[in-house]
C-alpha positions as CSV (number, residue, x, y, z in Angstrom):
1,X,9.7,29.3,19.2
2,X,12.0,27.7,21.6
3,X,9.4,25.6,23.1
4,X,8.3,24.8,19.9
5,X,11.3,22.8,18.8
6,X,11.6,21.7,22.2
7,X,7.9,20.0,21.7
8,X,9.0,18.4,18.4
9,X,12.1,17.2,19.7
10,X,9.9,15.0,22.6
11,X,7.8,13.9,19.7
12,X,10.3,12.5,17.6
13,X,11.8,10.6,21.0
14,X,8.8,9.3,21.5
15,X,8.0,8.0,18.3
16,X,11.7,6.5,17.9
17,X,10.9,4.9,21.4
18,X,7.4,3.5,19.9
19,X,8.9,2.4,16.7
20,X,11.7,0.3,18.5
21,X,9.9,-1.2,21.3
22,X,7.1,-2.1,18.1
23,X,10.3,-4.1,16.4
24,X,12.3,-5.2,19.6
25,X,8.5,-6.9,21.0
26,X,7.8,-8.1,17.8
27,X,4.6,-5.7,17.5
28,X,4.7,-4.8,14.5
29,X,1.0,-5.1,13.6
30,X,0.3,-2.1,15.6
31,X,1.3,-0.2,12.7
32,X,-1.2,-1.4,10.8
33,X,-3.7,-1.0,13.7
34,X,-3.3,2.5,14.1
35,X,-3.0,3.2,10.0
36,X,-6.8,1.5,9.8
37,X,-8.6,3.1,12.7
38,X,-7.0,6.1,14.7
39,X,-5.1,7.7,11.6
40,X,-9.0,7.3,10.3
41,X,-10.1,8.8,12.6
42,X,-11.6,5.7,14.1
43,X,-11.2,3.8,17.9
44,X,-12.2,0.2,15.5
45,X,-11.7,-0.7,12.0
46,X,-14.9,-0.4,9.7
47,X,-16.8,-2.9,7.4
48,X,-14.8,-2.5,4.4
49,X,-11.6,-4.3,5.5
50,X,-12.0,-6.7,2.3
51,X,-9.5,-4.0,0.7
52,X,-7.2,-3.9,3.7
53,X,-6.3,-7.6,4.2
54,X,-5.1,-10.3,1.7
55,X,-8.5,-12.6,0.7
56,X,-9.4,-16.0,-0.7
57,X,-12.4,-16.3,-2.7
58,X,-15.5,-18.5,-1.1
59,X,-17.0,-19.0,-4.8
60,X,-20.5,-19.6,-5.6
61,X,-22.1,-21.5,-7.8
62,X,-25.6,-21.6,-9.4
63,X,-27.1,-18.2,-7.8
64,X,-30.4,-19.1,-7.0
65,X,-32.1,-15.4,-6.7
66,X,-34.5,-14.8,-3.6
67,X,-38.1,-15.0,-4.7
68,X,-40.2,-12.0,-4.3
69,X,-42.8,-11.7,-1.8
70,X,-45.9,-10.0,-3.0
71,X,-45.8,-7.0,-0.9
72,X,-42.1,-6.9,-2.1
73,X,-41.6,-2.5,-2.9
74,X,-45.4,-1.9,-1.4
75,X,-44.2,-2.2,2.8
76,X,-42.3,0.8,4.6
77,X,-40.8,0.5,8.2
78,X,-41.3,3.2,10.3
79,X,-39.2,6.3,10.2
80,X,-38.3,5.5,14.0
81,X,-36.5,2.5,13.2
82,X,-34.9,3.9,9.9
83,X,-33.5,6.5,11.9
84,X,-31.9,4.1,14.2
85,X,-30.5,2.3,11.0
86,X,-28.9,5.6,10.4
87,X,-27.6,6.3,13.5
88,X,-25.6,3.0,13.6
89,X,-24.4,3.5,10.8
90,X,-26.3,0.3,9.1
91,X,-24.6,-0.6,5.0
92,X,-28.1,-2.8,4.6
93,X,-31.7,-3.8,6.4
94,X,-33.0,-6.7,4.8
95,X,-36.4,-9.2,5.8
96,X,-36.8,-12.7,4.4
97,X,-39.9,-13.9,5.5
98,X,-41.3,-17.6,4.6
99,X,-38.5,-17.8,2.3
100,X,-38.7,-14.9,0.4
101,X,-37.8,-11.4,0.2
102,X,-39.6,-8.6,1.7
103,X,-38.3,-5.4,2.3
104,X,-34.7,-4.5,2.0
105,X,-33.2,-1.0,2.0
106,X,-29.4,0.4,1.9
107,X,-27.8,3.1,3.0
108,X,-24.2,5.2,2.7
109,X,-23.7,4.4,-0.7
110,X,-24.4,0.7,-0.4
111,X,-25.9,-2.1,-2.5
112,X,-27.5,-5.4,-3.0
113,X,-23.7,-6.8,-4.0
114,X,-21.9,-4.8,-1.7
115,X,-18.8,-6.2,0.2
116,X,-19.2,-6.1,4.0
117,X,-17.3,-7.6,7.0
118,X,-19.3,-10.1,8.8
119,X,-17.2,-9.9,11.5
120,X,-18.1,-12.2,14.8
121,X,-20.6,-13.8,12.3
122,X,-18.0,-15.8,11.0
123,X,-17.5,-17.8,13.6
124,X,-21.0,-19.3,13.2
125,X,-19.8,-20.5,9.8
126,X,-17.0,-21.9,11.7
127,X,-19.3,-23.6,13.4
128,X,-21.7,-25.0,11.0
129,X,-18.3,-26.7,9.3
130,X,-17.3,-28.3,12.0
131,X,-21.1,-30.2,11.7
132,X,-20.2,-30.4,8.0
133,X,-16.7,-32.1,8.9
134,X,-18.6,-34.7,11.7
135,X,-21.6,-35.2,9.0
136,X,-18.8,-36.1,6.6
137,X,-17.4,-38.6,9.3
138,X,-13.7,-36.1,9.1
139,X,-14.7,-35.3,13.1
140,X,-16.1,-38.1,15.1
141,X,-17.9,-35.8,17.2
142,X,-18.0,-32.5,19.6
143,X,-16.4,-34.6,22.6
144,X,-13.7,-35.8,20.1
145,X,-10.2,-34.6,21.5
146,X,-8.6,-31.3,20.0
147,X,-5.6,-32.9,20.5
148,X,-6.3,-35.7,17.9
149,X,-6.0,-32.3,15.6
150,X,-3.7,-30.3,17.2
151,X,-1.3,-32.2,19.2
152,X,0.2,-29.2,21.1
153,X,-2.9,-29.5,23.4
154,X,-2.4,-33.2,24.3
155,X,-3.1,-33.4,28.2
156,X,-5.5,-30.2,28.3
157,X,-8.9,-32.0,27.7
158,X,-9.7,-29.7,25.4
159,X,-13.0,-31.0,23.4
160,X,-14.3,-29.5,20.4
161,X,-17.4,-28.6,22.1
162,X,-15.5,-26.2,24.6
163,X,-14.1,-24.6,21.8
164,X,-17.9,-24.3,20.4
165,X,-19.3,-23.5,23.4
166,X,-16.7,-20.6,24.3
167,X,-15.6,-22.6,27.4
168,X,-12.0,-24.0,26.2
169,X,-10.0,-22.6,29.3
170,X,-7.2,-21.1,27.0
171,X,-6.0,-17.7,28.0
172,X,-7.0,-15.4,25.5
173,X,-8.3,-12.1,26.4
174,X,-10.8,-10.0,24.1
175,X,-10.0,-7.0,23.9
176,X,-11.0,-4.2,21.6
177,X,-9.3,-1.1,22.6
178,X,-6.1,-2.4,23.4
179,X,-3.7,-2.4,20.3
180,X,-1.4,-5.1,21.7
181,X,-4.5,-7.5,22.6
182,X,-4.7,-10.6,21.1
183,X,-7.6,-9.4,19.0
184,X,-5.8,-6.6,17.2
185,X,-2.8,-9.4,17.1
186,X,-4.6,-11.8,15.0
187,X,-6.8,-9.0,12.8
188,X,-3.4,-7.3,11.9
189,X,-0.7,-9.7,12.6
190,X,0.9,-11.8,9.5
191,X,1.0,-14.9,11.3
192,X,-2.4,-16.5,13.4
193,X,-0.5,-20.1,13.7
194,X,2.7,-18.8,15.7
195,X,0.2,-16.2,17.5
196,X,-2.0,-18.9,18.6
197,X,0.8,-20.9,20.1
198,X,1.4,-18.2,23.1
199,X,-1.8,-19.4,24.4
200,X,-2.4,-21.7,26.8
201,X,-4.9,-24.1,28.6
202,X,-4.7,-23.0,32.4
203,X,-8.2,-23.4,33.5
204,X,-9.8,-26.6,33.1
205,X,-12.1,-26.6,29.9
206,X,-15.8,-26.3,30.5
207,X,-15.8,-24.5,33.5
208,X,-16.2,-20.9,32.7
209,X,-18.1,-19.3,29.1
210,X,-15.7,-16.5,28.2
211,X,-16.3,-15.3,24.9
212,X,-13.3,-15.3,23.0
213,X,-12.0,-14.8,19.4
214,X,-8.9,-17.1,19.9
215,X,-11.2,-20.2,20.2
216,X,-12.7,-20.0,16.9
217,X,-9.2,-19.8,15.4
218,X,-8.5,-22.5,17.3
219,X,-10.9,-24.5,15.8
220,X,-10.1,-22.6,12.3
221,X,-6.9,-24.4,12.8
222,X,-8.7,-28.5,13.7
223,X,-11.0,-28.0,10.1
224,X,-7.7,-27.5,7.9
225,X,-6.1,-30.8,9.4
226,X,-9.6,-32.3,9.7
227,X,-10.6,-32.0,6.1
228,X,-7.0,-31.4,4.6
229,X,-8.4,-28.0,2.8
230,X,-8.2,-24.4,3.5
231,X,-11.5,-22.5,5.3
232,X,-12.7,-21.2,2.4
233,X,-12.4,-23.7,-0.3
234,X,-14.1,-25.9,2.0
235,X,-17.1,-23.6,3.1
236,X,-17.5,-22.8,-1.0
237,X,-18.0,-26.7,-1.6
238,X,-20.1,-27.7,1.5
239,X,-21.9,-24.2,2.1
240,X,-21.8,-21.5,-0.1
241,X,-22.1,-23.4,-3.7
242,X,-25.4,-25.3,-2.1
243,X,-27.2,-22.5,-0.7
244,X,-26.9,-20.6,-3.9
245,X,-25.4,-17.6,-3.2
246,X,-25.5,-15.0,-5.8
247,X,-21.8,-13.8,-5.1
248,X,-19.0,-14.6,-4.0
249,X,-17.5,-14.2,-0.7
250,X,-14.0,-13.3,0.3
251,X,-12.1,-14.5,3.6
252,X,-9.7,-12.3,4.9
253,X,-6.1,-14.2,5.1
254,X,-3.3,-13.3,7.9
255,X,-1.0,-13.2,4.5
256,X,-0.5,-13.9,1.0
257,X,-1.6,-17.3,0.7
258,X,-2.1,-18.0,4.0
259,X,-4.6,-18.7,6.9
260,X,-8.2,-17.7,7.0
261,X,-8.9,-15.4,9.8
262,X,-11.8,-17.9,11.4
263,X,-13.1,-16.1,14.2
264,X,-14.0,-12.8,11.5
265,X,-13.8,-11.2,8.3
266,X,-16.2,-13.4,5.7
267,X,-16.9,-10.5,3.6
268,X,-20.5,-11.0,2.0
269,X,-23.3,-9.5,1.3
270,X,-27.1,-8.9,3.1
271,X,-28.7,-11.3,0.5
272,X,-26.2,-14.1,0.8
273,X,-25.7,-13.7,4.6
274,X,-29.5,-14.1,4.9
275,X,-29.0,-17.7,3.4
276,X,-26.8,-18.6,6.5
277,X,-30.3,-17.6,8.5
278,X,-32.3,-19.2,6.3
279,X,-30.3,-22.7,6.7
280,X,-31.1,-22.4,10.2
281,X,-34.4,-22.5,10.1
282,X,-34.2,-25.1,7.6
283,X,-32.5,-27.0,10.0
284,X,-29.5,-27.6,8.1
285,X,-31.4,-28.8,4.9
286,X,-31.3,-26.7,1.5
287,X,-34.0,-28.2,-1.3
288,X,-33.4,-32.0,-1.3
289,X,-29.5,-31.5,0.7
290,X,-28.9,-32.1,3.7
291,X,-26.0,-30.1,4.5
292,X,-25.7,-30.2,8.4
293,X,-27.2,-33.2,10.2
């Protein structure tokens, strides 16, 4: 019994120890961190996280439903690849094909309107606004300055295409695992702007491709003084309203009110992500609009 108490005296140190050096670093987040994936029982946070974070609504407009292929509810994929859907734990499997729907099945309780994290996909919408914003003459170009945005990287070099092209010499570091990694910073943290600005250019831009979350915030950051308008307004005007999405999405937000978390968390649905794909290989155009030069 002795050892007992001893053992719970060691815990409570430590977590007293945890809990200060949490407030003393200004780490607070990893509270939240370890509340939404190891007290889950999880290493990473799932695709739900619309009902974790604060949002702002990317609405729709006119939905304009996918038309049915013929063999829409007569083709079956094989069990092999269903079974793999399973094992990863897929929400939805879904084929367009020449513009129209052909096979789509959902899994784990999951629909044709459910809510899912797009996660890394988000920074491809990212991306496609920053053509919106040079279509709309708001960006000059990808070789234009990030410092004509952002002024606290006058001097770098940084281009918008290093930013784009994952190549913007700022040292970020993606990590998963780690709880006090920039990544778990920015998905849990309150405040991306003041996180962003521990960063710095110290390899010159265009060298080196690391892939790295911080960049597409970065460039979050150069569309809001670009076009004067917050992520997802913007993406609901130029995107999302003309591609006729049949829901709306929802952008998760470091706070109340605040700044879109760019470089994840567009929370959509297999249907209306589709359209993104389906853009593409209309390169950029949408009936008689074209959205991205």
């Amino acid at each position: 019994m002795r050892r007992f108490f001893t053992f719970l005296k060691w815990i409570f140190i430590i977590l007293i120890i945890f809990v200060l050096h949490a407030y003393l670093t200004g780490n607070t987040h990893v509270f939240k961190t370890l509340s939404y994936t190891i007290l889950k029982g999880r290493l990473s946070p799932g695709i739900d996280t619309y009902k974790t974070f604060p949002t702002r609504k990317v609405r729709n407009g006119t939905p304009q439903p996918w038309p049915e292929d013929p063999q829409y509810g007569k083709v079956s994929i094989d069990k092999k690849y269903t079974d793999i859907l399973e094992k990863h734990q897929s929400a939805a499997f879904l084929v367009i094909h020449d513009g129209k729907l052909l096979y789509e099945d959902y899994f784990a309780g999951y629909n044709s309107h459910s809510l899912t994290n797009s996660w890394s996909m988000a920074k491809s919408i990212i991306s496609l606004l920053v053509g919106v914003a040079i279509k709309e003459g708001k960006i000059k170009s990808v070789n234009q300055e990030v410092a004509d945005f952002l002024p606290e990287y006058a001097g770098t070099g940084l281009k918008i295409r290093h930013l784009l092209t994952m190549s913007s010499g700022i040292n970020f570091k993606e990590q998963y695992i780690n709880p006090y990694g920039y990544t778990a910073k920015a998905l849990y943290g309150r405040d991306l702007k003041t996180l962003n600005s521990k960063y710095r250019v110290n390899h010159v831009p265009g060298q080196y491709f690391i892939y790295l979350s911080g960049n597409t915030q970065v460039l979050g950051f150069l569309l809001i003084k670009a076009t004067g308008r917050n992520l997802s307004d913007y993406a609901s005007e130029k995107i999302w309203r003309k591609i006729g999405a049949e829901n709306p999405a929802y952008w998760s937000l470091d706070e109340t009110g605040g700044t879109e978390k760019a470089f994840c968390c567009f929370h959509s649905n297999a249907r209306d992500f589709a359209r993104i794909g389906q853009l593409m290989l209309q390169h950029g155009i949408w009936g008689n609009d074209t959205i991205i030069s």
